[in-house]
KETORMI-389277 format. One record per residue (C-alpha): residue number from 0; chain; x, y, z. Coordinates in steps of 0.2 Angstrom, whole numbers, plus 2048, in hexadecimal, padded with zeros to 3 digits. Example, Ala and Ser with C-alpha at 12.3 -4.5 7.8 and 13.67 -1.06 7.14 Angstrom:
BEGIN
R,resi,chain,c1,c2,c3
R,0,A,83E,7EA,827
R,1,A,844,7FB,824
This chain:
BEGIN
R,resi,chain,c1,c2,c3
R,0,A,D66,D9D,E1F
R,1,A,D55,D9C,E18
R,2,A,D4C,DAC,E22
R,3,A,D3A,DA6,E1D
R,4,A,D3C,D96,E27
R,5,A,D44,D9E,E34
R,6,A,D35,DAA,E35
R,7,A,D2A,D9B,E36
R,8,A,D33,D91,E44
R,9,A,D38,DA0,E50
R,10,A,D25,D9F,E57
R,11,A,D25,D8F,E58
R,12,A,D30,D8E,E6A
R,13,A,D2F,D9D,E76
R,14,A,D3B,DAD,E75
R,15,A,D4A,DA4,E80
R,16,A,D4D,D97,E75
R,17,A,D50,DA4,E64
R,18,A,D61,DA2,E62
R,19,A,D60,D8D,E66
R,20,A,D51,D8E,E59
R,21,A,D5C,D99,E4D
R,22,A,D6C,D8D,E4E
R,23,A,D60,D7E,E49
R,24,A,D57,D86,E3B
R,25,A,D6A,D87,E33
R,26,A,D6D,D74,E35
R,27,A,D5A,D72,E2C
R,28,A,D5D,D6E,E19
R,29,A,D52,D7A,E0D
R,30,A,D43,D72,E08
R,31,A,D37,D7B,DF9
R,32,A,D28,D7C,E04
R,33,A,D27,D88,E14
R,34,A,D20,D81,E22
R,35,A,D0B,D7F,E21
R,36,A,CFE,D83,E2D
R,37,A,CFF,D86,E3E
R,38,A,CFA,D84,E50
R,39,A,CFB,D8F,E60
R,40,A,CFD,D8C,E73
R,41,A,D04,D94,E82
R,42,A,D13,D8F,E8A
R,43,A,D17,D98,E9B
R,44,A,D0B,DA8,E97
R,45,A,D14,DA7,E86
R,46,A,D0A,DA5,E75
R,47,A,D13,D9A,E69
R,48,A,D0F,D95,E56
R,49,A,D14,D85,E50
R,50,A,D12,D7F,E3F
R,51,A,D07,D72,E3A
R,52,A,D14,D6C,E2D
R,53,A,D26,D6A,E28
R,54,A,D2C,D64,E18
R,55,A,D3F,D67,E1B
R,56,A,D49,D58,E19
R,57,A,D50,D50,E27
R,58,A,D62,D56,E2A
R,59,A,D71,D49,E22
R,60,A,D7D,D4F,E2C
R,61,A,D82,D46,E3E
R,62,A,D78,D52,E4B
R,63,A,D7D,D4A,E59
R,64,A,D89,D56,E5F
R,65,A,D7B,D66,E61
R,66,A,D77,D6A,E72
R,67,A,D69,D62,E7C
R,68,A,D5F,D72,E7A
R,69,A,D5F,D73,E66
R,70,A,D5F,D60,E65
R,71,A,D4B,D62,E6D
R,72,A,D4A,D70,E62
R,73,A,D4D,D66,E53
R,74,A,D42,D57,E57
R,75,A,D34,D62,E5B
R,76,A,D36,D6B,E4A
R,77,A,D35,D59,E43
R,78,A,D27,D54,E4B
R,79,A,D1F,D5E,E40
R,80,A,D25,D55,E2F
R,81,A,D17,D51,E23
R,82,A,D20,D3C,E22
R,83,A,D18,D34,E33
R,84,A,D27,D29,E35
R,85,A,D33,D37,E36
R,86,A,D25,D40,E43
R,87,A,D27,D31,E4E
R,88,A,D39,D2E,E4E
R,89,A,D3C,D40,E53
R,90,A,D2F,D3E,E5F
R,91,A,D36,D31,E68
R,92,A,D47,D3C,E69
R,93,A,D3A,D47,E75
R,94,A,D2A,D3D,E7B
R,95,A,D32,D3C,E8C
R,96,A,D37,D4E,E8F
R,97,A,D30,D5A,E9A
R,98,A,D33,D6D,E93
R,99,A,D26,D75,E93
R,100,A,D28,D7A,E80
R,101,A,D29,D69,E79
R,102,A,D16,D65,E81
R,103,A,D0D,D6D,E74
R,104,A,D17,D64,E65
R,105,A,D13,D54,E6D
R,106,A,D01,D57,E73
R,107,A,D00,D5C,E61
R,108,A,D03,D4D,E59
R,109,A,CF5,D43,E68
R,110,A,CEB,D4E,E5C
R,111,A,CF0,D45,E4B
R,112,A,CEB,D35,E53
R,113,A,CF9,D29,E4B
R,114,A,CF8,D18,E53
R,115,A,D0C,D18,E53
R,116,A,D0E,D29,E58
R,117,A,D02,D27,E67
R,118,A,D0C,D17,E6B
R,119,A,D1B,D22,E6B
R,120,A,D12,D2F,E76
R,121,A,D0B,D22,E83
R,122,A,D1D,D1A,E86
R,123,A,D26,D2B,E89
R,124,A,D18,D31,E95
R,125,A,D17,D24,EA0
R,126,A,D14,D2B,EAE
R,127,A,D08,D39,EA9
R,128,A,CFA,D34,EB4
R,129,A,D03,D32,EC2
R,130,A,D03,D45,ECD
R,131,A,D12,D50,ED0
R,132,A,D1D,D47,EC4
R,133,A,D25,D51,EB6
R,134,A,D1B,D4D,EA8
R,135,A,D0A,D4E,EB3
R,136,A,D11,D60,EB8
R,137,A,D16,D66,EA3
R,138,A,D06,D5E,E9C
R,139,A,CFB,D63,EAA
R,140,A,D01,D78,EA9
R,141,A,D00,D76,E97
R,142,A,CEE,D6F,E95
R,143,A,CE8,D7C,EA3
R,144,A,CF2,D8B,E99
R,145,A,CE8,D83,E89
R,146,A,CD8,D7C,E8A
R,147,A,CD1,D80,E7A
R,148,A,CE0,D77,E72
R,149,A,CDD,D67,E7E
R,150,A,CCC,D68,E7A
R,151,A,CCF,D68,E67
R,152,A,CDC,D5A,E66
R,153,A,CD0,D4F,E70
R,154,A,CC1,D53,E62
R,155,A,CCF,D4D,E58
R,156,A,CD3,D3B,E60
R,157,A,CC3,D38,E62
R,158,A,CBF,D3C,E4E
R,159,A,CCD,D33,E48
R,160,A,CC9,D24,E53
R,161,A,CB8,D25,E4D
R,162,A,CBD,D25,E3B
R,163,A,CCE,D19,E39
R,164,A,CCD,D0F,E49
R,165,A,CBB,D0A,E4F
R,166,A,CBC,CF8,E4A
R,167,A,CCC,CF5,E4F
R,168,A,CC9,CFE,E60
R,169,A,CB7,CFD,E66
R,170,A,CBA,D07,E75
R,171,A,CBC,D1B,E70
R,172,A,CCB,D24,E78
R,173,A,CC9,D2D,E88
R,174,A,CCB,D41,E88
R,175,A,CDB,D45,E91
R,176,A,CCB,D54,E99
R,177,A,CBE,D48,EA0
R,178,A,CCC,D41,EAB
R,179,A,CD0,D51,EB2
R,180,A,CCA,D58,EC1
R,181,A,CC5,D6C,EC2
């Protein structure tokens, strides 16, 4: 077991979920880079630190049979891969869920502002906008718990709009905050 990486991804999930987190680090192959970077929210008064990047390859091995638990750990660590396409079809493994921990690896990747991705996001958060639903509830206590994070991913669409899809999309993206009511 590679203890550097499991240093790295412990953080990443709150306390409760160590010994899922562990049991998935072992099924992640060894990759030469340690994870890069990183990012911090709260999750249920809980301060987390995921990495900005994984470079482990993605497992061989049939992974089917891990429990539902370490099977949302998994695709949250891979939502994290520095290859987009495996971001996304880990992501759709997730998009729909409502843990509270798998907000932030999501909302994350709003952040990174890839046309697929956010596609993938919009279909498994269907009914976000719609109050007292699930995904209303998990996104709603996250973004209050995390303000400065919502506040820097919108910076971030609204960059990333500005510089790769202007002409394609005259109409910038609205800020998940100017929606909100205080």
């Amino acid at each position: 077991m590679d203890t550097a990486l499991e240093l790295a991804l412990l953080p990443a999930f709150p306390t409760a979920l160590a010994a899922d987190v562990r049991a998935v680090v072992q099924t992640l192959p060894e990759s030469r880079l340690q994870p890069a970077g990183s990012f911090t929210a709260w999750i249920q008064g809980e301060h987390i630190t995921i990495p900005y990047r994984l470079y482990n390859p993605v497992p061989a091995d049939d992974l089917s049979g891990l429990p539902a638990v370490q099977a949302k750990v998994l695709h949250c660590l891979y939502t994290r891969h520095h290859d987009g396409h495996i971001r996304q079809r880990h992501l759709s493994q997730i998009s729909d869920a409502t843990d509270p921990w798998i907000v932030p690896f999501v909302v994350q990747l709003i952040g990174e502002y890839v046309l697929d991705i956010m596609i993938t996001i919009k279909r498994g958060l269907t009914d976000i906008d719609q109050p007292g639903t699930p995904h209303h509830q998990a996104y709603g206590r996250f973004i209050a718990a995390n303000p400065d994070f919502l506040f820097l991913t919108s910076q971030r669409v609204a960059s990333y709009w500005n510089c790769y899809y202007r002409n394609r999309f005259p109409t910038p993206p609205t800020p998940a905050a100017s929606s909100s009511t205080h």
